[in-house]
VEXDRENDREN-325289 format. One line per 4 residues: their letters; for each residue x, y, z negated of C-alpha. Coordinates in steps of 0.001 Angstrom, whole numbers. Last residue first. Layout:
N
A	X Y Z ~ ...
***
This chain:
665
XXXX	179561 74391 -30515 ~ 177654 73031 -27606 ~ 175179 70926 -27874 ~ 175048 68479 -24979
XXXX	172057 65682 -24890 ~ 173645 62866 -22464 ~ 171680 61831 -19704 ~ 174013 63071 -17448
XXXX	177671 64395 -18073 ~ 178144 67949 -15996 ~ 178350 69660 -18866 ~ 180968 67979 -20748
XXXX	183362 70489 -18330 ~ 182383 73293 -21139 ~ 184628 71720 -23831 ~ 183024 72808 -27195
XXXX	181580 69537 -28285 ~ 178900 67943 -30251 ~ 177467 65394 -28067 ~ 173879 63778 -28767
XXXX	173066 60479 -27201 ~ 169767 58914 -27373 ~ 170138 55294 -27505 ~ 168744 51933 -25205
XXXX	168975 53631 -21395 ~ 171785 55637 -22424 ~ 174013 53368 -23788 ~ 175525 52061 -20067
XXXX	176163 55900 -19614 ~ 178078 56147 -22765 ~ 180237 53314 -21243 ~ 180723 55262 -18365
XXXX	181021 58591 -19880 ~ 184212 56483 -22119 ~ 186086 55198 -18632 ~ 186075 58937 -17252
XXXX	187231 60596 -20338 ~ 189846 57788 -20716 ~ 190841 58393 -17329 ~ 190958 62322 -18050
XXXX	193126 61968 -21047 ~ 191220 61450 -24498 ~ 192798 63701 -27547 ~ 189649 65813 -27413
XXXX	187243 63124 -27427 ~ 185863 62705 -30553 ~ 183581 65729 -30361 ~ 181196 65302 -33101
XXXX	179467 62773 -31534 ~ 175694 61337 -32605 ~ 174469 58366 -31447 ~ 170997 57803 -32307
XXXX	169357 54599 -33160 ~ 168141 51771 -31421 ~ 166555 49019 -33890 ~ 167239 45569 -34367
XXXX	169192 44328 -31640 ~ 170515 47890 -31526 ~ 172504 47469 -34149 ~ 174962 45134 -32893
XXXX	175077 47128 -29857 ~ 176160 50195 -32046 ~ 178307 48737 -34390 ~ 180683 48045 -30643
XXXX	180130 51834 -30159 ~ 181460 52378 -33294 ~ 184497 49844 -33099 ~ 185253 51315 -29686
XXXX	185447 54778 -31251 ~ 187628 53929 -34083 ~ 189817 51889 -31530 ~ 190146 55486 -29105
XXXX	190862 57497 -32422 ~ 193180 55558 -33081 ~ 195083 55555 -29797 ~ 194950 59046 -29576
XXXX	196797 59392 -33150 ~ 199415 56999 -32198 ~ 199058 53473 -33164 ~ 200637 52098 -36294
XXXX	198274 53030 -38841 ~ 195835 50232 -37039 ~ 197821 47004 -37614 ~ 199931 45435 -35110
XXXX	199669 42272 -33866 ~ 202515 41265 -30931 ~ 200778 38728 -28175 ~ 202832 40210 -25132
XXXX	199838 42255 -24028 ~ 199141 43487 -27422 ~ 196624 42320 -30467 ~ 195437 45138 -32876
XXXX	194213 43680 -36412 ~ 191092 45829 -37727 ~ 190596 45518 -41452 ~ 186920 44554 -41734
XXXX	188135 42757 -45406 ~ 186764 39331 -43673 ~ 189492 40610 -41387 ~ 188566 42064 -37827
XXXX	190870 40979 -34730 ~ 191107 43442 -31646 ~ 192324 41651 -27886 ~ 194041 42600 -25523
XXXX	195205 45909 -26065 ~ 197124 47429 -23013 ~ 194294 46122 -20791 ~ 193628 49439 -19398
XXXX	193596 51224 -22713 ~ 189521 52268 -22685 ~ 188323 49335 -21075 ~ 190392 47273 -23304
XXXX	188922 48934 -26193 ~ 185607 48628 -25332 ~ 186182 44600 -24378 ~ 188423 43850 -27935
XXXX	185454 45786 -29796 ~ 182789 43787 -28299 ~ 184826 40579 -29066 ~ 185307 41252 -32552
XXXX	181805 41951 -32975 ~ 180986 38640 -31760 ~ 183509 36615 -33547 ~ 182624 39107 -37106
XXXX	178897 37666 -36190 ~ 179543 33790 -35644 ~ 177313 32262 -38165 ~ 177002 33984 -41126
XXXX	175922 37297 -39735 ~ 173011 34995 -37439 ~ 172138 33722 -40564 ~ 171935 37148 -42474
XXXX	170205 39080 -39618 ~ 166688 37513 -40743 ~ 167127 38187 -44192 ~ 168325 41575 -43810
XXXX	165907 42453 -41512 ~ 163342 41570 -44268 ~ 165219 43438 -46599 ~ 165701 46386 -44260
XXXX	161837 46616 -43505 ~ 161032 46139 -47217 ~ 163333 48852 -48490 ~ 162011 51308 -45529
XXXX	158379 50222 -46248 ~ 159729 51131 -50198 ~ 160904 54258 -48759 ~ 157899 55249 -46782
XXXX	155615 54581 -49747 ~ 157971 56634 -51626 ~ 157390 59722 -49366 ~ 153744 59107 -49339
XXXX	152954 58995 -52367 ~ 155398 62628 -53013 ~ 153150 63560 -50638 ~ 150012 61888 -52498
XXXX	151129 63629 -55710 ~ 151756 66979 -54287 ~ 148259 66650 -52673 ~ 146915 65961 -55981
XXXX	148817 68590 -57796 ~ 147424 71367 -54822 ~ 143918 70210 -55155 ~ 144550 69831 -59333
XXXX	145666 74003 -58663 ~ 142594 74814 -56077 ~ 139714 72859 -58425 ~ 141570 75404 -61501
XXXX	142895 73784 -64370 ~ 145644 76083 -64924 ~ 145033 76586 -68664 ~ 142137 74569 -69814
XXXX	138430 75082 -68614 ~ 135149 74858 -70475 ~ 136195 76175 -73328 ~ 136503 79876 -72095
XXXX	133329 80129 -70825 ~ 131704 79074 -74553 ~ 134241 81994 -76033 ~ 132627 83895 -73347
XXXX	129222 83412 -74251 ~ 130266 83979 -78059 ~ 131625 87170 -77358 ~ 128783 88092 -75172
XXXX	126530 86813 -78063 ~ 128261 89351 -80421 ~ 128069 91921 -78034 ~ 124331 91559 -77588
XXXX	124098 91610 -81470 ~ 125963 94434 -81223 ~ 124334 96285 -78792 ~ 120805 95255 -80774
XXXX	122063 97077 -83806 ~ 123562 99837 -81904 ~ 119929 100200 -79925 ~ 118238 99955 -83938
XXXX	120400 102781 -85188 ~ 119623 104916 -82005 ~ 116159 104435 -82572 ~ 116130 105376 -86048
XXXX	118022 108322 -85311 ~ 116174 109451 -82494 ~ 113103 109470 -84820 ~ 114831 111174 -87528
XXXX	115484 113419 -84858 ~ 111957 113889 -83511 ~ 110545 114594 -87308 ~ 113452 117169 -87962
XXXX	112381 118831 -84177 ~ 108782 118519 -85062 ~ 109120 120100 -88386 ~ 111064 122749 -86614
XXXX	107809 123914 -85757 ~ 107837 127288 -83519 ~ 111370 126515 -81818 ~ 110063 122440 -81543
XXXX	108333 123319 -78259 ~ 111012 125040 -76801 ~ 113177 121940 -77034 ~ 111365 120811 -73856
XXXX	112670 123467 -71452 ~ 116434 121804 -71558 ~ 119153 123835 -69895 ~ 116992 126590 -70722
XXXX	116171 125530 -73905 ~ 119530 125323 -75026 ~ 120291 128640 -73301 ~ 117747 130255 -75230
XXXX	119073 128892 -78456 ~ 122409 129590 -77521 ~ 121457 133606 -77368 ~ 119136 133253 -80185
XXXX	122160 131898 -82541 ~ 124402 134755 -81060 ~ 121718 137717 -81796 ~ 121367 136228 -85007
XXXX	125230 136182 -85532 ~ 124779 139903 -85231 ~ 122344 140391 -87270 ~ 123649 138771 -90080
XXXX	126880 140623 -89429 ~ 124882 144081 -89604 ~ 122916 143334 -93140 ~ 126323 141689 -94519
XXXX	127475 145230 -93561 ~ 124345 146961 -95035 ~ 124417 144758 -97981 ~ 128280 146059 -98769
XXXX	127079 149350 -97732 ~ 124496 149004 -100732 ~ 126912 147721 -103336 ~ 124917 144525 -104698
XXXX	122732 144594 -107674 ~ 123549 144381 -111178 ~ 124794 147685 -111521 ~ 121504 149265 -109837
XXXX	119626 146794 -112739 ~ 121507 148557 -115396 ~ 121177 151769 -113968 ~ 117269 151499 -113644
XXXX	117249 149750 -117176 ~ 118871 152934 -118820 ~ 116209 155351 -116370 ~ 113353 153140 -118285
XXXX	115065 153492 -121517 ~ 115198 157093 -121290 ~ 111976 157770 -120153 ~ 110684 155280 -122906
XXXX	112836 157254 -125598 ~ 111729 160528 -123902 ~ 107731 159763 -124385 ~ 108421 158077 -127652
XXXX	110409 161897 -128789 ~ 107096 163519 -127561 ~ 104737 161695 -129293 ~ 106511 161981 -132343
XXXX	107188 165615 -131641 ~ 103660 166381 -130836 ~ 103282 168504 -134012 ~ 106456 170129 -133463
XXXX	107960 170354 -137259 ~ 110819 168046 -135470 ~ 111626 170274 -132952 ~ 111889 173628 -135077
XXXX	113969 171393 -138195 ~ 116561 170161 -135402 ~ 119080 172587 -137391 ~ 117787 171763 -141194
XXXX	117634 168171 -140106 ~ 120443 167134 -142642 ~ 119163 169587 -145596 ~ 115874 168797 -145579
XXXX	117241 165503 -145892 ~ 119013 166005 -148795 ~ 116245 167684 -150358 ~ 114138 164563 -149812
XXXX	116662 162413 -151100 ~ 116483 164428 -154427 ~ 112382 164421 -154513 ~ 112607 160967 -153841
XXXX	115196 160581 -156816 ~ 113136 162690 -158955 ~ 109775 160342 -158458 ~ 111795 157496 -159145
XXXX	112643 159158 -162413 ~ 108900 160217 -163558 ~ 107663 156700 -162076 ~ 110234 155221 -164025
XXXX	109281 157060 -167187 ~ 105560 157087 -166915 ~ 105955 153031 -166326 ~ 107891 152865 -169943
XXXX	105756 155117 -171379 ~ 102512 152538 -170401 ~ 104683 149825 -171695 ~ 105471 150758 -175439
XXXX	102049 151586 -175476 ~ 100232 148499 -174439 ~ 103002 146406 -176506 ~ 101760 149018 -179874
XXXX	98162 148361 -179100 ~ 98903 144848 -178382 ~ 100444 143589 -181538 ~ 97868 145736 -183960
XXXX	95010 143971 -181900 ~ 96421 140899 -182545 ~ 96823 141231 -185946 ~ 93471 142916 -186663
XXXX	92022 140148 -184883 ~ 93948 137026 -187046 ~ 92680 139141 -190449 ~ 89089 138809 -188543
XXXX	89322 135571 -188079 ~ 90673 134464 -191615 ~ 87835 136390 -193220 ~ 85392 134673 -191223
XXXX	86641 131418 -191970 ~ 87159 131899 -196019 ~ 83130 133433 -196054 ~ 82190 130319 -193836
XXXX	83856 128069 -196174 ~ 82184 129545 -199190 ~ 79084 129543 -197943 ~ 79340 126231 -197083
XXXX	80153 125781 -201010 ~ 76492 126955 -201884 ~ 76977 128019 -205551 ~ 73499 130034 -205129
XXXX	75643 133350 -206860 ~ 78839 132167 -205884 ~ 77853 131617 -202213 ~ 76660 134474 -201779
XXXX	79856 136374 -203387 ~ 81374 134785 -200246 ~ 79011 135699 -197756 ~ 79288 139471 -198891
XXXX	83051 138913 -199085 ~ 83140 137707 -195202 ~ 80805 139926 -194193 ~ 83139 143040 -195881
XXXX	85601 141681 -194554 ~ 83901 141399 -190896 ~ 83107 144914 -191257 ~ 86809 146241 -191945
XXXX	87759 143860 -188747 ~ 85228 145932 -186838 ~ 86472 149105 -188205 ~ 90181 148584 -187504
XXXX	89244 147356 -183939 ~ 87293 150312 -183131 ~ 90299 152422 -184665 ~ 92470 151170 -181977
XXXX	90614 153164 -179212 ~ 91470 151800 -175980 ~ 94618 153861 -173688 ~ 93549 156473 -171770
XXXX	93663 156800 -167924 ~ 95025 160757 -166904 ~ 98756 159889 -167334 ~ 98405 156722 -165373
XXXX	96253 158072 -162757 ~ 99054 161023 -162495 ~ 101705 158672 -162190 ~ 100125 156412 -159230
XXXX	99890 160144 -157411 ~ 102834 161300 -158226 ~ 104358 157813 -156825 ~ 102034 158228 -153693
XXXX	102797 161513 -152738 ~ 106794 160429 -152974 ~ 106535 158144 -151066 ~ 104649 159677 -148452
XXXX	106987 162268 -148799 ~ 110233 159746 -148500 ~ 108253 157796 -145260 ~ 108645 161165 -143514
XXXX	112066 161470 -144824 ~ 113137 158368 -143642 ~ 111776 159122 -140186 ~ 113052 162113 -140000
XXXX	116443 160313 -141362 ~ 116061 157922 -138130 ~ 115212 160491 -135611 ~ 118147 161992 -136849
XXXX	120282 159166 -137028 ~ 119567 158772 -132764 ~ 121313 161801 -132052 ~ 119100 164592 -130971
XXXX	120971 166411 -127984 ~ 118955 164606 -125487 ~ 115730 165766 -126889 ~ 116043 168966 -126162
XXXX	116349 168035 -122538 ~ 113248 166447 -122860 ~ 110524 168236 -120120 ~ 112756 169247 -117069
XXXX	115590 166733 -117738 ~ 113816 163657 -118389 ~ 111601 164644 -115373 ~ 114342 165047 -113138
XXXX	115843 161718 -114308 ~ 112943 159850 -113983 ~ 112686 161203 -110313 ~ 116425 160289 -109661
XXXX	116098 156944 -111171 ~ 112864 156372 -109079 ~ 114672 157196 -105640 ~ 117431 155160 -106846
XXXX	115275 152724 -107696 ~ 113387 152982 -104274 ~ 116270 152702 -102436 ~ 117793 149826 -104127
XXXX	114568 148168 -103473 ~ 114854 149046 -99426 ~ 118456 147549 -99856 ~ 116597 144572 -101312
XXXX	113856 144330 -99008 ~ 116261 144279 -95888 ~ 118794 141684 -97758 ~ 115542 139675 -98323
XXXX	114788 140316 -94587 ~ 118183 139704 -93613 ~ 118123 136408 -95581 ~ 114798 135326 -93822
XXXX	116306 135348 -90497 ~ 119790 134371 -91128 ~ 117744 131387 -92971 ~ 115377 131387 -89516
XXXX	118726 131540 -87097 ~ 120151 128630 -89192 ~ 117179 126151 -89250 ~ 116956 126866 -85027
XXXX	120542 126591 -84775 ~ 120409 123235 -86920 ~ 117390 122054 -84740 ~ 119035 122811 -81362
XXXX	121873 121260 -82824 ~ 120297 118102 -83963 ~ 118261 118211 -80628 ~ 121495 118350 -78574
XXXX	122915 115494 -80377 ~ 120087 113163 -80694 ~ 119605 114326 -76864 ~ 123185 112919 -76163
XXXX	123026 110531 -78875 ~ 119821 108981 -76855 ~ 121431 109363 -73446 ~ 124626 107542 -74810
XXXX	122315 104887 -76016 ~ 120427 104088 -73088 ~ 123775 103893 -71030 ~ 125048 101705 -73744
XXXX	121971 99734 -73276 ~ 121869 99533 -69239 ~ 125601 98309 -69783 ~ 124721 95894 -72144
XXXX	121874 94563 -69990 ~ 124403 94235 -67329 ~ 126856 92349 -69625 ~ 123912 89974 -70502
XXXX	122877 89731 -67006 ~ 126499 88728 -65992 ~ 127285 86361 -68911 ~ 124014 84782 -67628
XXXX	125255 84513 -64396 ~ 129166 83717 -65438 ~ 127236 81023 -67956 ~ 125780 79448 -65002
XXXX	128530 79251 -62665 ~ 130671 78096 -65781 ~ 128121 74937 -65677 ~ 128801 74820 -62108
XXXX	132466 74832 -62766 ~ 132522 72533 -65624 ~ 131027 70074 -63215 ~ 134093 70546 -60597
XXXX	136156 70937 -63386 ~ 135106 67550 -64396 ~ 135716 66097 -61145 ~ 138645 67371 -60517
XXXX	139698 65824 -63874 ~ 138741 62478 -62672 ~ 140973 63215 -59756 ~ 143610 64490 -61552
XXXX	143194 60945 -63774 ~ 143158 58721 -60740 ~ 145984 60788 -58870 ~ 147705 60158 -61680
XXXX	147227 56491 -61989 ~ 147943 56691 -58291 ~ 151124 57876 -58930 ~ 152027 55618 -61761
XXXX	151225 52619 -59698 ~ 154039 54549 -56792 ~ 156381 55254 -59378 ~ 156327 51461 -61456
XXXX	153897 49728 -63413 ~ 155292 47711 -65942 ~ 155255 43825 -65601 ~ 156848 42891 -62523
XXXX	155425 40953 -59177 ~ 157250 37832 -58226 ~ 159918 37549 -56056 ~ 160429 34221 -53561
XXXX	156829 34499 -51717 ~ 157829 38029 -51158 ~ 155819 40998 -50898 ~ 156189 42024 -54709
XXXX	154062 44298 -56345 ~ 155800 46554 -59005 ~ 156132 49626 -56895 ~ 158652 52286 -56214
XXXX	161683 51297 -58551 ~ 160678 47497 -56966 ~ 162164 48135 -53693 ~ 165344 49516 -55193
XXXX	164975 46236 -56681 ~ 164591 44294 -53490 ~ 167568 46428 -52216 ~ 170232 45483 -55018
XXXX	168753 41753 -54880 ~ 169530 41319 -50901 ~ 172987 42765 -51652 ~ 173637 40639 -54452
XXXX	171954 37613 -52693 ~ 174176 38651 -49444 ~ 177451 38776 -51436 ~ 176967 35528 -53055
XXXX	176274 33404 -49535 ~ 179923 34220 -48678 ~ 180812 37111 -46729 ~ 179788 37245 -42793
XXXX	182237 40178 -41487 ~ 179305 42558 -40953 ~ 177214 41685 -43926 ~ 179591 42641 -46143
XXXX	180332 45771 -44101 ~ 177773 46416 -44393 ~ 177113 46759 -47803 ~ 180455 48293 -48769
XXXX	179625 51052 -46783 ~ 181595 52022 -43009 ~ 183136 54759 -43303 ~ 185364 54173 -45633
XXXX	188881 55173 -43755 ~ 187749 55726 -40327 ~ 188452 59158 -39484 ~ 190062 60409 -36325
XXXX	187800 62676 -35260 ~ 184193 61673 -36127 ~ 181441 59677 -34947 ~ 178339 59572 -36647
XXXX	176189 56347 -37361 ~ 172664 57822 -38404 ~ 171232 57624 -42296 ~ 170555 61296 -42187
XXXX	168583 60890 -38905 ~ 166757 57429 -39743 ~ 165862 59502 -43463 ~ 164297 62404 -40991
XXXX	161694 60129 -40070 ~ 160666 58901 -36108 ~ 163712 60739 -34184 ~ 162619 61275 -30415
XXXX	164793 64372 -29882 ~ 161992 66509 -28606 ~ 158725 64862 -29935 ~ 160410 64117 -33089
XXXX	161922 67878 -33614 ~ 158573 69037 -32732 ~ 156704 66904 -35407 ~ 159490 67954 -38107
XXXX	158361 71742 -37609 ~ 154684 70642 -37976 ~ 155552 68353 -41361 ~ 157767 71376 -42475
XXXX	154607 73668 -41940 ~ 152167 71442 -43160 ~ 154595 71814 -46486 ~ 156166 69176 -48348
XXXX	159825 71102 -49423 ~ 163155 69454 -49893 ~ 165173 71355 -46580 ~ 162599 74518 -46699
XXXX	160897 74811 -43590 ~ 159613 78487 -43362 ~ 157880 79548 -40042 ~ 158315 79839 -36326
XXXX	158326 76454 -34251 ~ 157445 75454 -30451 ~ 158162 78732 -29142 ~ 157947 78737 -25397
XXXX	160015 80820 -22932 ~ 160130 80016 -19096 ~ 163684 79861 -17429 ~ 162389 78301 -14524
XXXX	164777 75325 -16177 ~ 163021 75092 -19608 ~ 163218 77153 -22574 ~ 162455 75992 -25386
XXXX	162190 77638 -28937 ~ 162580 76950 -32905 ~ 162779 79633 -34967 ~ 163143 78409 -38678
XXXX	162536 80592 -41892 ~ 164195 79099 -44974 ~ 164859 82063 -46625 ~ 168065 82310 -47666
XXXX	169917 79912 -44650 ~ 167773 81714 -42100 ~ 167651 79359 -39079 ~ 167480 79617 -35523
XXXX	167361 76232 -33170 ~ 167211 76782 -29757 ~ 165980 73954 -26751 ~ 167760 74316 -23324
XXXX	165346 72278 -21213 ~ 167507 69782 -17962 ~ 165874 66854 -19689 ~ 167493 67486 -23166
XXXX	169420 70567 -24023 ~ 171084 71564 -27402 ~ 171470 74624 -28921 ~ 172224 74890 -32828
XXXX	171959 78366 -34693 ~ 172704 79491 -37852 ~ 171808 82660 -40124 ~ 173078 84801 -42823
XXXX	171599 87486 -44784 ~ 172494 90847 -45826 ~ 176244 90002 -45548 ~ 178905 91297 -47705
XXXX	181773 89667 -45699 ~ 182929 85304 -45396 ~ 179052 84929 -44127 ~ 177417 81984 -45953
XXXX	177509 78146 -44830 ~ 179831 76917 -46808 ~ 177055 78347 -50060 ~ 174685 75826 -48771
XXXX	177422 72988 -49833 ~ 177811 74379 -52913 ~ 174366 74783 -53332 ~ 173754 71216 -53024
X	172135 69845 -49801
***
């Protein structure tokens, strides 16, 4: 049904749904037909003549769907109405009001009025190859079978392949069994390692602080004692300042007002006298130390001329020529003494007065610096002729440059109440470090024993830490093979390749199989029948039907209508009493409606000597008097034993007509 046609069926006003209903009764049981035109859902129900209930149907049985529960709801409709396939009830002669124009197909109607020999082949050829759209064998000794495989050949080639596939699945599915189970433990194992780990960062953690609180309370701990000894340092400086300072001050407060120049110049003139003792001193050795005698040397060199004349007049006298050169050589020596000692007698003196006179003037400048001195220290003269006063003035200088250092060293060092707050805040965050460090080991007693050895507690750490590293390590090799495990799952099925989803494609196929195979039985039945029917067609058939259709007819009009011709175009030809022919649109509307329904019945018994179908009625009768009422139940009745008859009507006095399934509208 198209939706247009589903859409006739909807309420006219805003509806929430919308619902029809069919009664009909058969054997003296009223049988109701409910259904839900949105969703499908059918109620079918019987209730017999004791007025008993039973519902033989409730569920959804969608018009083009291949349910069990369509095949159960069709099952009750065949059981009650006797129908074998739905097709033989769609393809049922209805009928109608006034309405013959085309209702009868081309096909037949061929058949019907015994066409020539043409016509049948075409006919006979258009079913065979409807025949052939569902499968290329052929059943006939005059058709041979075609090349490509057709629906049904290509079903089964499907359900060959789904089948096959099934099959894999089926294998892949106990191999996926196996990887799921190992996936499983592998994924368990993870879990059991994670849950390892985060107890190992948790004590990792916890330790590491424990250890870090533990490290910070002893720092705080050894910086307050360092801040402790140094405030205890400043103390004792200060306390050794102010001693040093009393002392300087009881015993050298003279010395304080010496200016450091002093000490100098009494140091000068200290080094001036000695000086100065030492320069009259040198002088006076050089005044008292004589110079050589230089009339020794005039004397000797007199005495070596007078040897060297002596040798010389020698010589003359014993004319001995070495003589003579010993008398020239002597003489020449001691004329080269007497020169030399002239030269440094006078050199000797010339410097000896020279050295008198600059020892006589340095002498007078020492003696002039001394003065000045004098002079200079006049005022400090008491103090410095103090025969300690050297001894002294050291003793102040070192006091003084040991109470100098003091100060410098208090300068360096902190401000005291600045250590005695840092002092106080170091104490205080002790006093918070050993407050979580007791509750740490409360919480968790075996910390305690790394409080006393933090070596321990560094050692156990690294030691977490290296076992934490190698649990991630193995967690992500784990992960990684998880991964891969998975990936290997993955593979072994495509998308919606389930054993439940090629079940339900399989049984789709072998419906849909099934539905075909009825269709080309249907095709095969009809060209069969066909081929039978078509000699007896040929023969005399139009003759036959024609007299059928005169005998209803006649029945109906009380012998007004003797006789009803059918053209080879089935154009009915209306014979009277007084042998005029008249075509149809000439009768009145009652007497049309009366042939059309003698030419049905009359298809009727030609049918029926091949199969007995249904006879549906739509209420055709309303323009039939009461004789004509009364003729037509009789010739219904005569049907009865070889067709069900279903009337459509909404004139309550049908009711009383036997055998004859009523529905009312």
């Amino acid at each position: 049904m198209r939706k247009s046609e589903w859409d006739l069926l909807k309420s006219w006003g805003k509806a929430k749904n919308y619902i029809g209903e069919i009664k009909f009764i058969v054997k003296d049981n009223e049988y109701r037909i409910n259904r839900e035109f949105e969703t499908n859902k059918v109620e079918f129900i019987k209730r017999d003549k004791k007025g008993n209930i039973e519902t033989l149907f409730n569920g959804s049985a969608a018009p083009q769907s291949r349910t069990e529960e369509k095949e159960f709801y069709l099952a009750a409709l065949r059981e009650v109405i006797g129908i074998n396939n739905e097709n033989v009830f769609y393809n049922t002669n209805v009928v109608l009001q006034k309405s013959i124009e085309a209702e009868i197909g081309s096909e037949v109607q061929q058949i019907i009025t015994g066409a020539v020999g043409t016509n049948y082949k075409n006919v006979l050829e258009n079913w065979r190859e409807k025949y052939f759209e569902f499968t290329k064998k052929s059943i006939w000794d005059d058709a041979s079978d075609k090349r490509n495989d057709r629906k049904m050949e290509l079903i089964e080639k499907q359900i060959k392949e789904l089948e096959d596939r099934k099959e894999k699945v089926i294998e892949a599915s106990i191999k996926t069994s196996k990887i799921e189970e190992k996936l499983f433990e592998m994924e368990k194992e993870l879990s059991k390692k994670e849950d390892e780990l985060k107890k190992l960062r948790i004590n990792f953690e916890l330790v590491k602080k424990y250890n870090n609180a533990v490290q910070r309370y002893n720092m705080l701990k050894t910086r307050n004692k360092e801040i402790l000894e140094e405030i205890e340092r400043i103390k004792e400086i200060n306390i050794e300042l102010k001693n040093k300072e009393k002392i300087l001050k009881e015993n050298y407060s003279d010395y304080e007002k010496i200016p450091e120049k002093v000490i100098d110049e009494y140091k000068t003139l200290k080094k001036l006298k000695e000086e100065l003792t030492g320069e009259e001193k040198e002088l006076n050795e050089i005044l008292v130390k004589r110079m050589p005698l230089f009339s020794r040397k005039i004397i000797l060199s007199i005495n070596g001329f007078i040897i060297a004349g002596l040798t010389f007049l020698t010589g003359i006298k014993f004319k001995l020529p070495v003589l003579f050169i010993i008398a020239i050589g002597v003489g020449f020596i001691t004329l080269g003494f007497l020169i030399y000692s002239i030269i440094k007698h006078s050199k000797e003196r010339f410097e000896r007065e020279t050295l008198i006179n600059f020892h006589k003037e340095k002498i007078e400048n020492i003696k002039h610096k001394i003065v000045t001195l004098n002079n200079n220290l006049a005022k400090y003269i008491l103090l410095l002729k103090d025969e300690n006063f050297e001894y002294k003035f050291e003793q102040y200088k070192k006091l003084s440059d040991e109470i100098g250092r003091l100060k410098f060293t208090i300068q360096k060092m902190k401000n005291l109440d600045d250590l005695k707050n840092t002092q106080s805040d170091i104490e205080n965050d002790m006093l918070v470090i050993t407050k979580m460090i007791s509750e740490l080991e409360e919480n968790n007693p075996f910390l305690s024993k790394f409080r006393d050895n933090i070596r321990d507690g560094v050692g156990y750490v690294n030691e977490l830490s290296g076992n934490i590293e190698t649990l991630e390590r193995e967690i992500e090799d784990l992960k990684s093979k998880i991964f891969e495990t998975k990936q290997q799952l993955a593979s072994t099925f495509t998308e919606n390749e389930s054993v439940e989803s090629l079940d339900n494609k399989i049984q789709e196929l072998r419906d849909e199989y099934k539905n075909y195979l009825f269709q080309k039985e249907s095709y095969a039945e009809a060209v069969n029948t066909l081929k039978e029917a078509i000699l007896e067609y040929q023969e005399r058939h139009l003759e036959r039907l024609s007299r059928n259709i005169s005998e209803i007819f006649r029945k109906i009009t009380k012998g007004r209508y003797i006789n009803i011709g059918m053209t080879k175009d089935f154009v009915p030809m209306i014979k009277f009493k007084d042998s005029k022919i008249v075509r149809i649109n000439t009768l009145s509307c009652g007497a049309e409606e009366q042939l059309y329904f003698a030419i049905r019945l009359a298809l009727i018994r030609e049918i029926n000597n091949v199969t007995n179908l249904p006879l549906i009625l739509d209420d055709p009768f309303v323009n039939f008097d009461q004789e004509r009422l009364r003729i037509v139940r009789e010739i219904l009745y005569s049907l009865v034993p070889e067709n069900q008859i279903i009337l459509f009507t909404h004139i309550q006095s049908y009711s009383n007509w036997k055998n004859i399934n009523l529905l009312s509208l």
